[in-house]
N, C-alpha and C positions, 0 to 999 in steps of 0.2 A: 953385535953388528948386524944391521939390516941384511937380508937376502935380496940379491940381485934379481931386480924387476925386468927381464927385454919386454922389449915392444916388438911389434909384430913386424917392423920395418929391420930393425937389429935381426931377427930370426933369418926372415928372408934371405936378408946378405950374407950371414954365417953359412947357411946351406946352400947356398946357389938357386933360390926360385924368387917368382914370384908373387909378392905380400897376399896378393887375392889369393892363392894358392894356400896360404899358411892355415890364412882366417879362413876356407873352405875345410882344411883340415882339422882347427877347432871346434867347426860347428858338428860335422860328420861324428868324428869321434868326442862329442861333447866334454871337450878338454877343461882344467880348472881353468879359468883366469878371471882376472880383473880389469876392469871397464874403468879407464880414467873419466876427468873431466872433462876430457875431448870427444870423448867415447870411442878412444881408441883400445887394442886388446896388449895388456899387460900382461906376464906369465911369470912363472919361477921357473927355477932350474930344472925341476923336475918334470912339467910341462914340456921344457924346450927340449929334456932328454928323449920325451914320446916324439917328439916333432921329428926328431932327427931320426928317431925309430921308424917313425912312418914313412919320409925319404930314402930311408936304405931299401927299406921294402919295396917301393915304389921305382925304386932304380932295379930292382932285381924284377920286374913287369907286372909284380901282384896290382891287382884291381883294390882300390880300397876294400871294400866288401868281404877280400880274401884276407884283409889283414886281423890279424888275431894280437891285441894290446896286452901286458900284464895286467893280468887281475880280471880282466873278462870274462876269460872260464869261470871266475867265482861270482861275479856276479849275473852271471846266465845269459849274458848277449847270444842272441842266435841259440838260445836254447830251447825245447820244448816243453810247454806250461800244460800240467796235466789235465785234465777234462774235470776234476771236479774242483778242482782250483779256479777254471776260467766259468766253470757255469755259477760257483758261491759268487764271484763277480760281476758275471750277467744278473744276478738273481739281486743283488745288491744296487745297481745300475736300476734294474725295472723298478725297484722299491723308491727309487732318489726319484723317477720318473711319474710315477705315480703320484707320490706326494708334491712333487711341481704341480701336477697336474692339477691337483685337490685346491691347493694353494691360488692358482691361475684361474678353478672357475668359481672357489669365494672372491677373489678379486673383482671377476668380471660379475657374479652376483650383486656383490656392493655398488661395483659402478651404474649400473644397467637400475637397482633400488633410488640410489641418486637423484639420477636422472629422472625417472618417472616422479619422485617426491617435486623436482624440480619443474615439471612439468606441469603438474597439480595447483602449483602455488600461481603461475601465469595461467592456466587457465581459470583459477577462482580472483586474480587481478582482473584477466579480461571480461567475464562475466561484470563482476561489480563494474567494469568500466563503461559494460553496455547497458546495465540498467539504470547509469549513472545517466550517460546519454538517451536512454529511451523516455525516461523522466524529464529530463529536459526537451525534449523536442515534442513530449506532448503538452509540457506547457509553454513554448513555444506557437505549436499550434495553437491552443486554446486562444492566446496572446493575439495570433496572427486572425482568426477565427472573431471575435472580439473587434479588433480594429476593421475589419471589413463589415459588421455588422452595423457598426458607427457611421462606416462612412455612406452605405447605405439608408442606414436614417435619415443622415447630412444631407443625401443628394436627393431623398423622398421630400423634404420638408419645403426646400422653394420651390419646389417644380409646382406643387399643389397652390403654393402662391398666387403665383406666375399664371396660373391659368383664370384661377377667380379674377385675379387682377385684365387678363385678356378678355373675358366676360363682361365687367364693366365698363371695358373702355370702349366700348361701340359707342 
């Protein structure tokens, strides 16, 4: 037979408080439970027996803080962690830190190579696109250069006409 699941609204009522109350004492003393598909907090019996441990205490005017759970003592809550135990941990910590670190600036190497390769390829686009256009515009001009020369000739050749022709007509 399945074990009896409360919810956190069932705890409440059982003990006299209230729900926000339960779930703040779940979080504090980081109690088992289960998280429905409502995301509400599910418990076993043995949960709801700390619960009710923690109310008694709590009626006799201990501060959460003061409350000492079973099994705590064994698992070191509120104990003191020795000095070479906490610095193998520091020491471990600055290792995972460093290698981030190592990690973060090939990263930003790579990006930073990228970019400039990316860089490189628009400026030998742009280049080719100015000698594309400097080439054309100097045969353009040559073009333009060309036709004013013609028209030139055009407008040299009646004038000279024009004047023999004024010459004779006296």
């Amino acid at each position: 037979m399945p074990e009896k699941m409360w919810k956190t609204r069932e705890v409440a009522k059982a003990i006299n408080v209230n729900p926000s109350t339960v779930q703040r004492w779940i979080k504090y003393f980081h109690l088992t439970t289960k998280i429905n598909a409502k995301g509400h907090f599910e418990m076993t019996d043995d949960t709801y027996d700390k619960i009710k441990f923690i109310h008694s205490e709590t009626k006799q005017g201990k501060k959460l803080k003061e409350i000492v759970m079973e099994g705590d003592r064994e698992t070191g809550r509120g104990k003191m962690v020795p000095a070479s135990a906490m610095d193998e941990k520091i020491d471990m910590l600055i290792r995972q830190v460093e290698h981030l670190d190592r990690q973060l600036n090939n990263k930003a190497d790579e990006v930073v190579e990228y970019q400039v390769l990316n860089q490189r390829k628009e400026i030998n686009e742009l280049n080719e696109l100015i000698s594309h256009l400097s080439s054309r515009l100097k045969t353009l001009e040559e073009s333009l250069q060309q036709k004013e020369n013609a028209d030139l000739t055009a407008q040299n050749g009646p004038q000279k006409k024009r004047r023999l022709a004024g010459i004779f007509s006296f």
